[in-house]
N, C-alpha and C positions, 0 to 999 in steps of 0.2 A: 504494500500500500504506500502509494507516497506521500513524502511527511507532508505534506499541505496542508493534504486533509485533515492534519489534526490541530489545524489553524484556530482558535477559539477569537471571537473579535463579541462575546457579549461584553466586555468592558473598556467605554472608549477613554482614550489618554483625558487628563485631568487637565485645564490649561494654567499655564502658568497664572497666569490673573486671580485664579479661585484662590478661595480662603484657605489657610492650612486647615482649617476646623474641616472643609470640606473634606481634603485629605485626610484626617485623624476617623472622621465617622466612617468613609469609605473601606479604612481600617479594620474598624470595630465588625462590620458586616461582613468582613471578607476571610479571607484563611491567607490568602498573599503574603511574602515577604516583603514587595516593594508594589508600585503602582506607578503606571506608567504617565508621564509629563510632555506637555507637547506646547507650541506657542504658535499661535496663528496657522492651526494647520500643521504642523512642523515638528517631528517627535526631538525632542529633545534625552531624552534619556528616563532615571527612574528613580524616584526616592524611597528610602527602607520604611518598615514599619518603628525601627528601634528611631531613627534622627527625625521621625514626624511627628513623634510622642512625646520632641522635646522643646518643641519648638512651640511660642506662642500662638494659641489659635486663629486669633483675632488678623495677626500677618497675613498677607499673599504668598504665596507659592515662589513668586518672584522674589520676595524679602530673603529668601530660604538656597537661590538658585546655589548657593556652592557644594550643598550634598548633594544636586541631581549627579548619578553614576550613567553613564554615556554606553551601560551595552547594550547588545542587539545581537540577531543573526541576520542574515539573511533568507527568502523564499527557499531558496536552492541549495543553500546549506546543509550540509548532509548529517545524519543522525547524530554521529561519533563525535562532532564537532561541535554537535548543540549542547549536547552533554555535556562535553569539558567547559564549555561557555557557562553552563549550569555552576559547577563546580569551581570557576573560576571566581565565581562572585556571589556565593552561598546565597543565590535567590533559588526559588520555586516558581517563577513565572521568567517568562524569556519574550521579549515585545520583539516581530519578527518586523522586517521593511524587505519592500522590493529592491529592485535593481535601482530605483528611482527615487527610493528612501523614503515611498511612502508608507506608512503604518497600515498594516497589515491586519493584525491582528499579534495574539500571542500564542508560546507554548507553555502546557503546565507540564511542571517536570515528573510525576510519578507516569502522562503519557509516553515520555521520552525513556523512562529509565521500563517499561511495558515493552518497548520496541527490542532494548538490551536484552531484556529478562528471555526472548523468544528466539533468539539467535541460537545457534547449536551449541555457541560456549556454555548453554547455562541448560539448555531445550533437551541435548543429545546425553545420554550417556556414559561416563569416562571418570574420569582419576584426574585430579589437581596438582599440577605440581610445580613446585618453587624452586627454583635455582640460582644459583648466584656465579659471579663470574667476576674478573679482572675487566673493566672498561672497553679496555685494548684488544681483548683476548677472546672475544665470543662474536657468533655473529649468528645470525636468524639462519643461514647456511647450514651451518655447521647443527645446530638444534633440529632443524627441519630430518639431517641426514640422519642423526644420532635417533631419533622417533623412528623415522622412514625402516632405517636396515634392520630395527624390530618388527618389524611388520606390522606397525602402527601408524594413525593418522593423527596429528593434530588440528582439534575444533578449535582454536583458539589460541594466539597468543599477546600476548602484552607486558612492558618493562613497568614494572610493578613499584619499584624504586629506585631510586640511584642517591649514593650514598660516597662520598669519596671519590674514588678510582673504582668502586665495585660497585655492577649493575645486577640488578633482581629482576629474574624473570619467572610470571607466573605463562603455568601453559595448560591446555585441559586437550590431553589425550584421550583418546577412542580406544577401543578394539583393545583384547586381551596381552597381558603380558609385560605389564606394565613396572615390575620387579627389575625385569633386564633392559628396561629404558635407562630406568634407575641405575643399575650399576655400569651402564655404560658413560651415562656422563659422568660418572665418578671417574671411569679410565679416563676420562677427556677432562679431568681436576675441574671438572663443577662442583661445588658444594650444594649438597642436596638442605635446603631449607627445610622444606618440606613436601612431604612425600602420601603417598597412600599406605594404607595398610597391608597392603601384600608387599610394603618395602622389609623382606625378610633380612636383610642384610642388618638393620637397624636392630630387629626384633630379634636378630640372635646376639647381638651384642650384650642387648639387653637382659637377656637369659643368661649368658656369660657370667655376666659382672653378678648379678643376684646369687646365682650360684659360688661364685669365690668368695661374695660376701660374705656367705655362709658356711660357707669352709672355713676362712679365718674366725669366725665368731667361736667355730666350735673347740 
């Protein structure tokens, strides 16, 4: 389905001129993190619910203009992107504009994070798993082959964090056998984060040490 359709436009931008009171009540009736601002026609960007609750009511919107936040997507803007736009500026509403910057309408972010949720990273079947690596020293290549010569697919993947020189990557593999993906990026000195439950290499370690534990107690 494309994302257009999930264009919502029952709430028109607020004009700069209105009272903040307007804004604060628009607030109270809504579930929004922010509320979108326009002037003459013209989206201007979007004030939060936390800087509109501080501000005196009686003001314009205009007395107020330094908290308006200036984001947006685009019509054509693709899911993955709307997201991180989502996440980049801790709203729940996303005011879309055309090619032409005219105001569209908006997205609400539990439809966007619906779209995520259905993809096969999360839809399909499989094992989670975390890896870490040296910066310099890993490459989507090299992990794609490392799955592949198992005779496995991966649904998914994405650098999860990056930290230092050392990058994290999470992945969500398919299809059985998922044990010797495991100890193969080990050959290839990946540090296994975390893994699935049929990572026996871990679980016998772990049997190991409880058992010498218990040897030296006795």
């Amino acid at each position: 389905m494309p994302l257009q359709e999930y264009i919502i436009s029952d709430i028109k931008p607020l004009s700069i001129d209105d009272k903040v009171s307007d804004l604060q009540m628009l607030f109270n009736e809504l579930t929004y993190s922010h509320i979108p601002i326009q002037n003459n026609g013209t989206y201007l960007g979007c004030i939060s619910e936390t800087d509109a609750h501080c501000f005196d009511g009686k003001r314009t919107i205009a007395d107020c203009n330094y908290a308006i936040e200036g984001f947006f997507v685009r019509s054509h803007t693709n899911w993955l992107d709307v997201l991180e736009t989502f996440a980049q500026n801790s709203c729940n509403i996303m005011p879309v504009l055309s090619s032409k910057n005219v105001y569209l309408g908006y997205y609400e972010l539990n439809d966007i994070i619906g779209l995520f949720n259905d993809t096969p990273f999360f839809s399909e079947p499989g094992g989670i798993l975390i890896i870490e690596k040296g910066i310099q020293d890993y490459s989507f290549s090299e992990i794609s082959q490392i799955v592949e010569s198992n005779d496995a697919k991966i649904l998914g993947a994405f650098v999860s964090k990056l930290e230092s020189d050392v990058v994290q990557i999470t992945l969500k593999i398919g299809n059985s056998g998922l044990n010797d993906v495991i100890q193969t990026f080990r050959r290839y000195s990946y540090n296994i984060v975390s893994g699935h439950e049929e990572d026996t290499y871990v679980e016998n370690l772990k049997e190991r040490s409880e058992y010498l534990k218990k040897y030296l107690d006795i």
